[in-house]
C-alpha positions in Angstrom: 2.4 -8.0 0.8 -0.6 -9.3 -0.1 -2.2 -10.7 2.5 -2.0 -7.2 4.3 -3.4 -5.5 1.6 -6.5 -8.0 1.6 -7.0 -7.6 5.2 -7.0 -3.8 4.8 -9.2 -3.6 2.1 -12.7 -1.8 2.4 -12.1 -0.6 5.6 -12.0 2.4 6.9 -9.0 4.9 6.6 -8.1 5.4 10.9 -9.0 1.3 10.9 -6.4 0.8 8.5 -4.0 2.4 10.1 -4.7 0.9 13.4 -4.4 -2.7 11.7 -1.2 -2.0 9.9 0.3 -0.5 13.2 0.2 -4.0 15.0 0.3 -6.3 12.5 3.7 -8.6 12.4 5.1 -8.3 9.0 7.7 -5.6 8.3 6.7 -4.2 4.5 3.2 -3.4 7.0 5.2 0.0 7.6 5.6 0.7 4.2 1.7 -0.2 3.7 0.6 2.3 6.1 3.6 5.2 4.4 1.5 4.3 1.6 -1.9 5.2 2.6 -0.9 7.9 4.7 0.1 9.3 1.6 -3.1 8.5 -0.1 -5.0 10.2 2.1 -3.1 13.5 2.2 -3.0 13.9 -1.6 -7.1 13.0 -1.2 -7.5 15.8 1.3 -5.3 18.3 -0.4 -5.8 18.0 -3.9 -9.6 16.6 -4.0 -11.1 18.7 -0.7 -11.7 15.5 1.2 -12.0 15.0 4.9 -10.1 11.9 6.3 -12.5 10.7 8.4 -14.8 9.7 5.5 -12.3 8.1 3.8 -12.3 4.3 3.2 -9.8 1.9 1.1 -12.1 1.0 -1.7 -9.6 -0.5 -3.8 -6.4 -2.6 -3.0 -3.8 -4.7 -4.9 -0.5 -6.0 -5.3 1.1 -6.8 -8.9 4.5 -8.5 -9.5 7.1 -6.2 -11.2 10.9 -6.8 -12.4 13.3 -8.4 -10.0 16.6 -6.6 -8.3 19.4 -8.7 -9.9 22.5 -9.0 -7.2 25.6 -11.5 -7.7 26.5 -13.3 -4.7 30.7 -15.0 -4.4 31.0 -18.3 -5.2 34.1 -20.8 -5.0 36.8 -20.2 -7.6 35.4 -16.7 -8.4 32.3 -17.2 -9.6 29.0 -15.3 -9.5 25.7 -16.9 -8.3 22.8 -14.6 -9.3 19.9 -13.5 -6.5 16.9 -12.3 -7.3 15.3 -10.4 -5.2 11.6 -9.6 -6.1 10.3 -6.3 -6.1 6.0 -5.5 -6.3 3.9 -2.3 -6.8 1.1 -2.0 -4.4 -2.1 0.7 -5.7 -4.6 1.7 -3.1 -7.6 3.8 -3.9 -9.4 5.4 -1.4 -13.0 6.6 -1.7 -15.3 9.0 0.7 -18.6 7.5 2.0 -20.1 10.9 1.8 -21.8 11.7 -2.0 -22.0 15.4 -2.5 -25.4 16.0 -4.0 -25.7 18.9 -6.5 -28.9 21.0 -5.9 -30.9 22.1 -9.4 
């Protein structure tokens, strides 16, 4: 996860997306879900146009692990963890309103 979050970072938001389309790894779908995202809530909520948009901030924390139980022999339980992360991405517009006096 993290190396395609550094390769997105500061870049624009439509070269972002076009990166995260053909890039080989498979959570780079969930990536792009994610910025989609960002960049609909920045339009709707904050009056932002997309194509001004860039990925300003980018990163990748470890959280708590999904705790599974694979069979054994004799009936036992070997324990799998599978890791889990939480990705934040903060998008920021090149364009600086100015306010007139």
């Amino acid at each position: 996860m993290r190396r395609i979050i550094d390769r997105i970072r500061n870049t624009s938001y439509e070269e972002s997306l076009v990166l995260l389309e053909f890039m080989p790894y498979r959570a780079s779908y969930l990536v792009s879900q994610l910025v989609v995202s960002a960049a609909a809530n920045a339009s709707t909520n904050l009056g932002l146009n997309k194509s001004n948009l860039f990925i300003s901030e980018a990163w990748a924390n470890n959280s708590t692990y999904l705790r599974r139980f694979r069979p054994r022999a004799q009936g036992r339980g070997y324990p799998i963890k599978k890791p889990i992360c939480e990705v934040t991405i903060k998008l920021s517009s090149k364009i600086v309103k100015k306010n007139k006096p």
